[in-house]
C-alpha positions in Angstrom: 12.7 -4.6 -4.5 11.0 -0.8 -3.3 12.1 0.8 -5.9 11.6 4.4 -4.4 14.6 3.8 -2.6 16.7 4.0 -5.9 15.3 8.3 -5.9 18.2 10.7 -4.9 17.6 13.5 -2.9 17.7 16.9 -4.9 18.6 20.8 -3.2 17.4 21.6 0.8 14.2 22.9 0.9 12.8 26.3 2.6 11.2 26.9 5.3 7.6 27.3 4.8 4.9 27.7 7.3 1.7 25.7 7.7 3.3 22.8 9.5 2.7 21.9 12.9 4.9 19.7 15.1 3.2 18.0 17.9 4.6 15.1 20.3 1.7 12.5 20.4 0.7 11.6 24.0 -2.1 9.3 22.2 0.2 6.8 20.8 0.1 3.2 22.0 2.0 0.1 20.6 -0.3 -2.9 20.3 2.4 -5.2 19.4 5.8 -5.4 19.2 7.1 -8.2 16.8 9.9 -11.0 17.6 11.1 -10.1 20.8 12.1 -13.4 21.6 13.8 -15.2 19.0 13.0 -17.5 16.8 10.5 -15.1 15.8 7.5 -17.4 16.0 5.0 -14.6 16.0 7.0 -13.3 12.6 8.3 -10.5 11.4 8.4 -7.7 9.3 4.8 -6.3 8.6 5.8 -5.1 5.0 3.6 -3.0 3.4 0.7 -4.8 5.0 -1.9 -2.7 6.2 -4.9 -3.7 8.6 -7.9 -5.1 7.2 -11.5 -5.0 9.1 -13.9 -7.4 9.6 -16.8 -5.2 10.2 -17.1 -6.6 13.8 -14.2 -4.2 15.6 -11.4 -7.0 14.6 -8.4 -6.5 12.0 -6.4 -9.0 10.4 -2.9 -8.2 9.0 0.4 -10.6 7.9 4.5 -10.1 8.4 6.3 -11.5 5.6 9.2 -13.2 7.8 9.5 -15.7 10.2 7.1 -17.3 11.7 7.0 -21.6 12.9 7.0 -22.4 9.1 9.1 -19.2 8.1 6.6 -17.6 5.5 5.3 -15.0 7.9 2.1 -15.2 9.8 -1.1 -14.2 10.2 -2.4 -12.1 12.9 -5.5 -10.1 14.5 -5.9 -7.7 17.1 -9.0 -8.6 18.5 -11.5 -5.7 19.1 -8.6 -3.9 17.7 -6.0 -4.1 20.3 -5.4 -7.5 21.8 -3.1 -9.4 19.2 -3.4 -13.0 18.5 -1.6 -14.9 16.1 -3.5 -17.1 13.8 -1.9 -18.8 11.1 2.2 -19.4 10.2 2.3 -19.0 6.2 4.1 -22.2 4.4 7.9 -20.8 3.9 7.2 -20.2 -0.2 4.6 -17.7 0.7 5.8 -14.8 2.8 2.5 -12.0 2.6 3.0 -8.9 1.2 0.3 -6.1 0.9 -3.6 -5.3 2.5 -5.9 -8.8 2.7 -9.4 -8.7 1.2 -11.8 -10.4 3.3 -15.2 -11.5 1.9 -18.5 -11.9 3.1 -17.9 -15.3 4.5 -14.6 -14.8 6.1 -12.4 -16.0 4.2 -9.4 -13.9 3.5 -7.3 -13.1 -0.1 -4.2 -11.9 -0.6 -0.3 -11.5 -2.3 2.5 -14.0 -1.9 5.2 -12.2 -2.4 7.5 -15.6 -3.5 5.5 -18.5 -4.7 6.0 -21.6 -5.5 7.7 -19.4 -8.8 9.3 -17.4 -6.6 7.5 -14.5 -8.9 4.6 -14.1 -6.3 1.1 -15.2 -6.4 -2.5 -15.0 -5.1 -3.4 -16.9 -1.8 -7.1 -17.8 0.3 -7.2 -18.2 3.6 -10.4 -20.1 4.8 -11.3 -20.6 8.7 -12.0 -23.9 9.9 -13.8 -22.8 13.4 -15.0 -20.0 14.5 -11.8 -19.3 17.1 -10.2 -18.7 14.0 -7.4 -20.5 14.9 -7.5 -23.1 12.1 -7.1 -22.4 8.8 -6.8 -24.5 4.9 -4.1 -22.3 2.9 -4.7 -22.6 -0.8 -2.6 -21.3 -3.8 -5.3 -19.8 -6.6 -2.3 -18.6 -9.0 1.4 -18.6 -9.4 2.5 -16.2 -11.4 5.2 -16.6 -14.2 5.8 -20.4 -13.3 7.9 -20.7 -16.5 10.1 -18.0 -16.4 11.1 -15.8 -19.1 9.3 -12.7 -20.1 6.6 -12.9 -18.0 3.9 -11.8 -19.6 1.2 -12.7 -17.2 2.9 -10.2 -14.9 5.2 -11.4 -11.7 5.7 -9.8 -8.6 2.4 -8.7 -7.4 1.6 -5.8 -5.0 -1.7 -6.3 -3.6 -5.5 -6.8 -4.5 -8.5 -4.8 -4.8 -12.6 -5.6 -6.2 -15.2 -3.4 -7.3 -17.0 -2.3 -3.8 -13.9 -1.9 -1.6 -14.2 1.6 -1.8 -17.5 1.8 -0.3 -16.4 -0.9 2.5 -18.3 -3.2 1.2 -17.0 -7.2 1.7 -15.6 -9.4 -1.2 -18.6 -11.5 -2.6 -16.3 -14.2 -3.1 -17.0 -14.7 -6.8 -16.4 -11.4 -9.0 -13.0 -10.4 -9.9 -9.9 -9.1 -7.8 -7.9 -6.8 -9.2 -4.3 -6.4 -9.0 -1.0 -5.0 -10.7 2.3 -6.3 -10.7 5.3 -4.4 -10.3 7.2 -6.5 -13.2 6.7 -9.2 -16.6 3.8 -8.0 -18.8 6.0 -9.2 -22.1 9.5 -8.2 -23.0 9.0 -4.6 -21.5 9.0 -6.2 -18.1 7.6 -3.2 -16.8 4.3 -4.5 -14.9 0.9 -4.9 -15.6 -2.6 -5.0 -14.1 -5.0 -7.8 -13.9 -8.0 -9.3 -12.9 -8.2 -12.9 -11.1 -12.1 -14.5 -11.1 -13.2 -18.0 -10.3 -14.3 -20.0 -13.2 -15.0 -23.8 -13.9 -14.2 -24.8 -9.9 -10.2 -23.1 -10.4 -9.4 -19.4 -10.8 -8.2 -17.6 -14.5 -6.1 -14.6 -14.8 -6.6 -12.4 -17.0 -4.0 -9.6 -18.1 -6.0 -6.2 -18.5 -3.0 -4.2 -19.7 0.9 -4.1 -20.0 2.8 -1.3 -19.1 5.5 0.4 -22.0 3.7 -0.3 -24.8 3.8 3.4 -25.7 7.1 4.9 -27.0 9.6 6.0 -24.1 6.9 4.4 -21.5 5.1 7.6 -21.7 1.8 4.9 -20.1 3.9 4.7 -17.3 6.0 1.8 -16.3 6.8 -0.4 -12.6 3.3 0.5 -10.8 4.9 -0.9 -7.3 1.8 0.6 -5.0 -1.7 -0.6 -6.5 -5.1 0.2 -7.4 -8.5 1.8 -6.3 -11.4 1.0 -7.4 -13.7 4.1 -8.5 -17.1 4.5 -10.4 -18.5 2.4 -12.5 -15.7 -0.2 -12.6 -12.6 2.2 -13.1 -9.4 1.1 -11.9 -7.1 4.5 -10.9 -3.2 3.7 -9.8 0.4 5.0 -10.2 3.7 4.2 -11.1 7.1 4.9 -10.2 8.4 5.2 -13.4 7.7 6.2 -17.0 5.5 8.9 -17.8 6.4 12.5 -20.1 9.1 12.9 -17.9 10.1 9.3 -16.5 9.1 9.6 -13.2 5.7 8.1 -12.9 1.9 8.8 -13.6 -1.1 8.8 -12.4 -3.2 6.2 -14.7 -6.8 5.1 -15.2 -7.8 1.8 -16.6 -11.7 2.6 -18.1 -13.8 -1.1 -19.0 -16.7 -1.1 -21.6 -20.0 -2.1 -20.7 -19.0 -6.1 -20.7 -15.7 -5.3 -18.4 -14.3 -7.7 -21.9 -11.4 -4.8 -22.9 -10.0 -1.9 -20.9 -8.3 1.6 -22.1 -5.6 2.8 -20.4 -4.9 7.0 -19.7 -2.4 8.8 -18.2 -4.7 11.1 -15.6 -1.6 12.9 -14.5 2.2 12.6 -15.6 5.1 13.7 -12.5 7.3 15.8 -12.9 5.4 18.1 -15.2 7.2 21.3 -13.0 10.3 22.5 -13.2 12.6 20.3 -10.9 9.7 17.9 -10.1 8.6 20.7 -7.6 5.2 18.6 -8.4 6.6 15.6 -7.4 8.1 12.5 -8.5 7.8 8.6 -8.4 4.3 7.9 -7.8 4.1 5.9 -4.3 0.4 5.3 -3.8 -3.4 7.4 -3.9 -6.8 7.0 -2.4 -10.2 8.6 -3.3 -11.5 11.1 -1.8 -15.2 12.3 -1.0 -15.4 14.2 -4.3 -13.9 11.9 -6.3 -10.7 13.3 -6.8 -7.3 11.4 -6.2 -5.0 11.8 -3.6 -1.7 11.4 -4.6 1.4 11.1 -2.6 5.3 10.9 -4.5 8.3 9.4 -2.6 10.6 12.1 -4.3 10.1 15.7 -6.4 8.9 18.9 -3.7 11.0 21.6 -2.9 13.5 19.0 -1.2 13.6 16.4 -3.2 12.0 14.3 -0.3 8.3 14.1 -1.8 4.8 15.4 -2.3 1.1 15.3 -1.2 -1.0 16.3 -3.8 -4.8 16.0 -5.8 -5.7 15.4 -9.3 -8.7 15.5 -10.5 -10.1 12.9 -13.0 -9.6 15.7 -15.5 -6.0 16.1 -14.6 -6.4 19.3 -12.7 -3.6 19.2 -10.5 -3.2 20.9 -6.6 0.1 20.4 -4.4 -0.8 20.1 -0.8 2.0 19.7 0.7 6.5 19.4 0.0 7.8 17.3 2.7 11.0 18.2 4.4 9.9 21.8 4.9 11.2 21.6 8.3 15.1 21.6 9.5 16.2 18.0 9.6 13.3 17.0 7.7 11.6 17.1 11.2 8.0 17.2 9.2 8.9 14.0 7.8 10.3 12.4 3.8 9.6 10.3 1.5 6.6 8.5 1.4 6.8 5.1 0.6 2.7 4.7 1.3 -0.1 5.7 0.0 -2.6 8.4 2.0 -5.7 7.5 3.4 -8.9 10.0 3.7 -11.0 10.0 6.6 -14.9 10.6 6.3 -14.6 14.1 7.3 -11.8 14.6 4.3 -9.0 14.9 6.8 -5.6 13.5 4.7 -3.9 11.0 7.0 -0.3 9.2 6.4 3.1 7.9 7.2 6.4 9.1 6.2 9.0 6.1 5.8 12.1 8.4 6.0 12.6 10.8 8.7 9.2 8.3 10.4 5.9 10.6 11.3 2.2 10.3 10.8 1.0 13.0 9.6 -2.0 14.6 8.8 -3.3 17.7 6.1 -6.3 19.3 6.4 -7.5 20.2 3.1 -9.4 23.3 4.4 -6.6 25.8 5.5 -3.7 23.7 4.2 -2.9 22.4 7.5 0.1 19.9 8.0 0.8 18.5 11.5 3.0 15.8 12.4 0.8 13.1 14.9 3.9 10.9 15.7 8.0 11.0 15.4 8.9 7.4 15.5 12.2 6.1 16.9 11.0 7.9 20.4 11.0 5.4 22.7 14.0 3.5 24.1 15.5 1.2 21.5 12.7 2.2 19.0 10.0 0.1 21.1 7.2 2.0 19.0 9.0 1.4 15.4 10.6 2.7 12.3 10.0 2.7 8.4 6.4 2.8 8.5 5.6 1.2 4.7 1.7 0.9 4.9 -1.2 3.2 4.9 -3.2 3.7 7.8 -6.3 2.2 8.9 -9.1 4.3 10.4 -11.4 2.4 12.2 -15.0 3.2 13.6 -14.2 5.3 16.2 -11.7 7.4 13.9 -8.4 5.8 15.6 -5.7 5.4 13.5 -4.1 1.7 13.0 -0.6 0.9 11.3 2.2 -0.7 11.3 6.1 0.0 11.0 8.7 -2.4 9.0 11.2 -2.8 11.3 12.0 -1.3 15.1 9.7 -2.3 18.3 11.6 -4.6 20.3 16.0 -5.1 19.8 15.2 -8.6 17.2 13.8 -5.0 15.5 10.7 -7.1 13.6 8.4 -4.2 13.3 5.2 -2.8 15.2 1.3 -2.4 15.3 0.7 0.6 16.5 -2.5 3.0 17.3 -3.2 6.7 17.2 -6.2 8.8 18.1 -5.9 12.3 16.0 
């Protein structure tokens, strides 16, 4: 379930300038996915963006299909040539970014389970071809049913370090937050996942709705990002002042033994959500601050870009659908990513373009209008924020489109 789908659309927005339209003669498919059926090579690349090794390679997952029909893993090697690697048991089918750690083994979401509330999965090579690989289960969330309260329906997984690039040592904790459970609120919760006595403990850091009216927030369906000195920072698409999302902050004490939630920055605090509305993901960026994008609130209804301080000090940096026919793209599902050089860089899911916003100038220009080619061939619905690898290309992936089985796309872009 996305929930940002569930947002109407609100009035027609003005024109504005500050956008630029460009048609992208630097875009390249890598891979198309299930163009022949049965799919063996999967399908459907939801919300999964690439992950780096740190040697020019980048693994990623679809959530369909696939020999055992749980989705597959797959690399582009030197970050183009695909090759798939592993065919997910049918229970699992991957959802969300992989962490990799510092001996190559790889972490990440089921999005069923043997619950079929999602769980937490390692991936460890067997050779160094990479084409072997000993699947193992660490948790299953909810595997009794009822309220949940350990959380079900995970998103995806973070750890202190990721920020800085740094690789997974394997044994501190992963963090994560789950869309759902968290006790009879069922409205999500975060947690933390660490090895301990030769099997793996979670540990629920904190349940969303506990505050009256969900003023904490409630559903947070993106993630989190790790930022100094163990903070955890995420949204949610729900809940807040106004019901339509915040932007949180989880703070630990000096034994990471209890965590205090915030509220950072609650949507919606403008007239008509002109602020935005229904938090759909953020990123840090070189000063600290969050970047923010909303999947509906803006001038249209369609979405915002913005920044909020750790303070709360709030900027809007861009309202989608500016343009006629939304031609500058609408609601994003995704959250941003910021380049070294503090270039904003991200995908619309509606209306499909990568975009990107130059903080300095306020300047918006659209890299890419999906749906181009004949029959789609270079996708649609991009879910997943963008990679940016060493040589400042642009990776991603789109849900669906790329071949007429319409499985989705890898795709690269040089700005």
């Amino acid at each position: 379930m996305r929930i940002a789908y569930l947002i109407p659309a609100f009035a027609a927005a003005a024109l504005l300038g500050g956008t630029t339209l460009v048609s992208a003669t630097n875009f390249t498919t890598l891979h198309q996915f299930c163009r022949q059926l049965p799919c063996v090579d999967g399908a459907g690349p939801l919300e999964s963006p690439l992950t780096p090794d740190g040697a020019g390679n980048f693994f990623g997952t679809t959530q369909n299909f696939g020999e055992a029909n749980g989705g597959t893993l797959y690399a582009l090697i030197g970050g183009s040539k695909y090759k798939k690697l592993f065919d997910f048991p049918s229970v699992a089918a991957p959802r969300g970014p992989l962490v990799r750690d510092a001996n190559g083994n790889l972490y990440g979401i089921e999005g069923n389970g043997a619950s079929g509330n999602g769980g937490i999965f390692k991936l460890t090579p067997q050779n160094k071809k990479l084409t072997k690989w000993t699947f193992e289960t660490l948790y299953t969330f909810c595997p009794g049913g009822g309220d949940c309260p350990d959380g079900a329906t995970p998103v995806m997984l973070t750890y202190e370090g990721a920020g800085a690039g740094l690789p997974y040592d394997g044994t501190s904790p992963l963090y994560g937050s789950t869309v759902f459970g968290g006790g009879a609120a069922n409205s999500g919760t975060v947690f933390q996942l660490a090895p301990k006595g030769g099997s793996w403990k979670e540990k629920v850091l904190y349940s969303f709705c506990v505050d009256a009216n969900c003023t904490d927030g409630e559903w947070p369906a993106y993630g989190l990002v790790p930022g100094a000195k163990g903070v955890l920072y995420g949204v949610t698409t729900s809940g807040g002042a106004a019901g339509q999302g915040v932007v949180f902050r989880l703070k630990p004490n000096a034994k990471r033994s209890k965590w205090k939630e915030s509220t950072v920055y609650s949507l919606c605090a403008a007239a008509n959500c002109t602020d935005g509305a229904n938090g759909a993901g953020l990123a840090l960026d070189g000063g600290g601050n969050l970047v923010v994008t909303a999947s509906s609130g803006g001038d249209a209804g369609r979405g915002t870009l913005f920044r909020v301080t750790p303070g709360g000090s709030f900027t809007r940096l861009y309202s989608f659908c500016q343009q006629e026919n939304c031609a500058d793209g609408s609601t994003p599902l995704a959250g941003p990513t910021v380049a070294p050089d503090g270039t904003i860089y991200g995908v619309t899911s509606l209306d499909a373009r990568v975009f990107s916003f130059v903080p300095a100038g306020s300047a918006y220009t659209v890299l890419h209008t999906f749906c181009t080619d004949k029959k789609c061939a270079d996708g649609f619905e991009p879910l997943s924020p963008l990679t940016i690898d060493a040589g400042g290309r642009l990776l991603g992936t789109t849900a669906f489109g790329g071949s007429k089985h319409s499985g989705g796309t890898v795709f690269s872009l040089t700005p």
